[in-house]
C-alpha positions in Angstrom: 60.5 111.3 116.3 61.7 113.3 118.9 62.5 116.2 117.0 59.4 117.0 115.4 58.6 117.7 119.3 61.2 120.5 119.6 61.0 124.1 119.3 63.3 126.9 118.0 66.0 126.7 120.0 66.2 122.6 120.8 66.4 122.6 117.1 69.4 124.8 116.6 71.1 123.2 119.5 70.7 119.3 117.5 71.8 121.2 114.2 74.7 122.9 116.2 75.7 119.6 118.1 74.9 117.1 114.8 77.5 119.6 113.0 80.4 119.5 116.0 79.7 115.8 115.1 80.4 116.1 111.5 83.4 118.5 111.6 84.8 115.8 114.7 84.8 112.9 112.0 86.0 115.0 109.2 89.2 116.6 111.5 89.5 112.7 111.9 89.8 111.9 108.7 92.0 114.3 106.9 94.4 113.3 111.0 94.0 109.5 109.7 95.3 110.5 106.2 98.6 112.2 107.5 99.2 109.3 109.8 98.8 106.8 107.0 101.3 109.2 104.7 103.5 110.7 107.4 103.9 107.6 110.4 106.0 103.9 109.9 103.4 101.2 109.3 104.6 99.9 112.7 102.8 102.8 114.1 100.0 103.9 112.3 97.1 101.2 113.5 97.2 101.9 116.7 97.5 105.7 116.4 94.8 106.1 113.9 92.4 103.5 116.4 93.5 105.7 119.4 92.6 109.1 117.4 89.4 107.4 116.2 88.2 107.1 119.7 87.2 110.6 120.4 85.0 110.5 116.9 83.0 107.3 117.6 81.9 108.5 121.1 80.6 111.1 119.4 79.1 109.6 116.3 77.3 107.1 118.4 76.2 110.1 120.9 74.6 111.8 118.0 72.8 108.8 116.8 71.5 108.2 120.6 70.3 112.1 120.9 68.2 111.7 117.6 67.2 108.3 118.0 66.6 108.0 122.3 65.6 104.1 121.5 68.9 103.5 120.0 70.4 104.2 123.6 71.2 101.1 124.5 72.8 100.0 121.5 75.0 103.4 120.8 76.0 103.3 124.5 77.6 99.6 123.6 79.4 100.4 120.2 81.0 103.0 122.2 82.0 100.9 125.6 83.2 98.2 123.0 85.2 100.5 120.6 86.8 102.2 123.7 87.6 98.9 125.5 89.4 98.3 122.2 91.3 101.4 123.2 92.5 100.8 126.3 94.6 97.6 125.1 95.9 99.7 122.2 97.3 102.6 124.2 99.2 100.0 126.4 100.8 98.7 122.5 101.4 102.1 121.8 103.7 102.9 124.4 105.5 99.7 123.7 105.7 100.5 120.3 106.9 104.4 120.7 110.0 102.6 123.3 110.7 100.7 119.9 109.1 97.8 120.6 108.8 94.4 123.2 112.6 94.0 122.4 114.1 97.4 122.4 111.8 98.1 126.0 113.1 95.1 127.2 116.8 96.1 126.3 115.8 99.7 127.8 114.9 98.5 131.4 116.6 95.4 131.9 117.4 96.3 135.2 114.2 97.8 135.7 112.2 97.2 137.7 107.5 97.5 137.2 106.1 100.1 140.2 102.6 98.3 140.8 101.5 100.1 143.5 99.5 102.6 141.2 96.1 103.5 140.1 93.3 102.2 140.0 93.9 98.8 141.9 96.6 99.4 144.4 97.2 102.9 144.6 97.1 102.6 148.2 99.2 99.7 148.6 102.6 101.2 149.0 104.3 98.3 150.4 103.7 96.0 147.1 107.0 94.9 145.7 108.4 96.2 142.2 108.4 93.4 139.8 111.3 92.9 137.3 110.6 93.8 133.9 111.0 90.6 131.4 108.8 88.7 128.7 106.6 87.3 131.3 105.8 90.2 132.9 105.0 92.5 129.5 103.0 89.2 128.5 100.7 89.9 131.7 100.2 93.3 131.4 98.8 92.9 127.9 96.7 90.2 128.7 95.5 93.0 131.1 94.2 95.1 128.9 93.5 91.9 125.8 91.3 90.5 128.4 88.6 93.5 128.2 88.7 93.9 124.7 88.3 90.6 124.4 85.0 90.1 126.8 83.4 93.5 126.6 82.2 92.6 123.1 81.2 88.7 124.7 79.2 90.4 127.4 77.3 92.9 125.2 76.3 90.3 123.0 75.0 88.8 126.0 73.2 91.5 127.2 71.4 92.2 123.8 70.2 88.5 123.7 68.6 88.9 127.5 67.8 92.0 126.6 65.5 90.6 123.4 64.5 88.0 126.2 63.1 90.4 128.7 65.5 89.7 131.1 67.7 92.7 130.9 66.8 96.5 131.6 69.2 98.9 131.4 68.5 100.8 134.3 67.0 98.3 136.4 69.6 98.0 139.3 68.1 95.4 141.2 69.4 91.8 142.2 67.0 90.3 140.8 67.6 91.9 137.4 70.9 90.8 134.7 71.7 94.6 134.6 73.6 94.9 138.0 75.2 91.4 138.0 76.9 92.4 134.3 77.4 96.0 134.9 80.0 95.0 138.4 81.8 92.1 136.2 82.3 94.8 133.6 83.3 97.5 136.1 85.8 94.6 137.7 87.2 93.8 134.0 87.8 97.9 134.0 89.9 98.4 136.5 92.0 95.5 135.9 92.6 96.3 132.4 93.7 99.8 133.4 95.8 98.7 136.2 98.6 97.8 133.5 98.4 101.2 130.9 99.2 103.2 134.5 101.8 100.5 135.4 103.1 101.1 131.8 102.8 104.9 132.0 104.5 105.0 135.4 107.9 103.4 133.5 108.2 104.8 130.4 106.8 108.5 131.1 110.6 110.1 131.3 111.6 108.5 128.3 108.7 109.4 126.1 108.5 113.1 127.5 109.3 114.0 124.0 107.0 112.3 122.4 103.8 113.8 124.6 103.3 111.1 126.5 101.9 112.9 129.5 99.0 114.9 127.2 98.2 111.8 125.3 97.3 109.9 128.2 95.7 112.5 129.7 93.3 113.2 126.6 93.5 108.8 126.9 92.4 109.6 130.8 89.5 112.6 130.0 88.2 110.5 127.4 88.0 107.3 130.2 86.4 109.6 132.2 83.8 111.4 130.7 82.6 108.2 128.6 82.3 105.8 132.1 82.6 108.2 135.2 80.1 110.9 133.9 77.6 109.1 132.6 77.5 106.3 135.7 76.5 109.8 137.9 74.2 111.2 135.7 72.8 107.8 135.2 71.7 107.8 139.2 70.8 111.2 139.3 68.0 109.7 136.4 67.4 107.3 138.3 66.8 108.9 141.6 64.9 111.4 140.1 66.6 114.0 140.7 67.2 114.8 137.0 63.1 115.6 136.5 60.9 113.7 133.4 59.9 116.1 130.8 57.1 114.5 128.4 57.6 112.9 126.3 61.0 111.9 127.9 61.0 110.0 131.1 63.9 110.7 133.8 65.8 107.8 132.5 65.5 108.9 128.8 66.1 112.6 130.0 69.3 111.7 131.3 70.8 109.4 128.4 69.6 112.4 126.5 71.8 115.1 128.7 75.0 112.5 128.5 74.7 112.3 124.5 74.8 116.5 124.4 77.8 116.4 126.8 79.2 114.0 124.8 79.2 115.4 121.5 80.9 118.7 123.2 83.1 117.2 125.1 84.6 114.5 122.2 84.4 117.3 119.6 87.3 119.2 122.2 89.3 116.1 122.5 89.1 115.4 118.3 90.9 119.1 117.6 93.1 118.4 121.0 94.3 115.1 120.3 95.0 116.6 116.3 97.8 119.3 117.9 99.3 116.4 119.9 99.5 113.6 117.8 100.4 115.4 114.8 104.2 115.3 115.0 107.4 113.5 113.4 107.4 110.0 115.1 111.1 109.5 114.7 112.6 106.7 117.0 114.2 106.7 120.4 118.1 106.7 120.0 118.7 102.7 120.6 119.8 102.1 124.0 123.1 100.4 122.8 124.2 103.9 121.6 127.0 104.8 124.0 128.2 108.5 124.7 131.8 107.2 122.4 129.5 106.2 119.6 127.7 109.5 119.7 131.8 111.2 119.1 132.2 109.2 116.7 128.5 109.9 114.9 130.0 114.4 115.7 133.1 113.6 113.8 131.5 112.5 110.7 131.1 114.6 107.9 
């Protein structure tokens, strides 16, 4: 076990980092029970799976810091829960504009800006494309396609893992590791293409409702799960991070991205409690004319 190896100080810092863990799940928790009390049942799945996000990232880090073997498998529940995610946040900015229907109503002059992150940023001279069924239909298979085959392509790394045929930090082309890790990185970008494409429309209307902090934590979260631990990943494997027996430089640096981790989610759990916990009343319905609104002043 690696922490009968540890002195003093390594041993406060897993009791210190194991208890952010806990208190992360229990803010979760007693968040969960106000949502399922407090939020229309319309709502409340993919709030509650959004909120749980932060907590399983760190759950699983834990498990991976006191159990280094376990890497491999923590670092997949996480990838799959938060692939998961992605296609809810996209639902729950439907659902906030009231729904396919009522966001259809909203912008049927409107008009999708897909010259944004992270595909086509750059690509300024893309057309806008008209918001209708069709077009709401593709941008949720966007984001349904990598929940969907995230999951498919762990199980299939697991089974060539049990095989011999996949390392996790083998990178060469010879290896499964590199040809899976690029289809997965392709599968992220496209399924984030259409929660900024989404973002970019409804962003004014939903002010009120935080939109712009929740995708932000939605964005930190994104970040420091993928981003962060792809770079510490290579400094491992370069070497620069150093081996420390019994740790190797691989192990070392799964080791420093589980600490992170646990820090970092444990912010986002208490942030993501201040901005989710609110009164999720609806939008006024977009048929409601400025007469209507006389009429609703004059009555008692």
């Amino acid at each position: 076990s690696l922490s009968a190896g540890l002195d003093l100080p390594g041993r406060f810092l897993f009791a210190i980092l194991t208890l952010m863990t806990l208190i992360a799940n229990l803010v979760f928790i007693e968040e969960a029970v106000y949502i399922y009390r407090k939020i229309p049942s319309s709502k409340r799945s993919v709030i509650i799976w959004i909120n749980a996000a932060a907590p399983v990232i760190a759950t699983t880090s834990c498990v991976g810091m006191w159990i280094p073997r376990s890497t491999m498998f923590t670092d997949f529940t996480a990838a799959v829960f938060f692939s998961i995610v992605i296609h809810k946040f996209l639902m729950m900015m439907i659902t906030e504009c009231g729904g396919q229907n009522l966001l259809l109503k909203r912008f049927e002059n409107g008009r999708f800006k897909i010259s944004t992150g992270p595909c086509c940023c750059c690509c300024l001279c893309l057309p806008r494309v008209r918001i209708t069924r069709r077009t709401l239909f593709w941008l949720k298979l966007g984001t349904f396609q990598f929940a969907f085959l995230r999951p498919v392509l762990v199980f299939l790394s697991i089974v060539l893992w049990t095989n011999g045929n996949y390392t996790l930090y083998n990178l060469s082309p010879k290896g499964a590791a590199i040809w899976i890790s690029c289809f997965v990185g392709v599968l992220t970008i496209i399924a984030l293409w259409p929660v900024a494409i989404m973002f970019q429309q409804v962003r004014t209307l939903l002010i009120g409702k935080k939109i712009i902090p929740k995708f932000a934590l939605y964005q930190f979260i994104l970040i420091l799960n993928h981003l962060q631990a792809a770079i510490i990943n290579i400094l491992a494997m370069q070497r620069v991070i150093p081996c420390v027996p019994p740790l190797s430089s691989s192990a070392r640096g799964a080791y420093m991205t589980h600490q992170l981790l646990i820090m970092e989610m444990f912010l986002i759990t208490l942030i993501s409690r201040v901005v989710y916990r609110r009164r999720y009343d609806d939008l006024e319905p977009p048929e409601c004319t400025a007469e209507e609104a006389g009429d609703k002043e004059q009555a008692p």
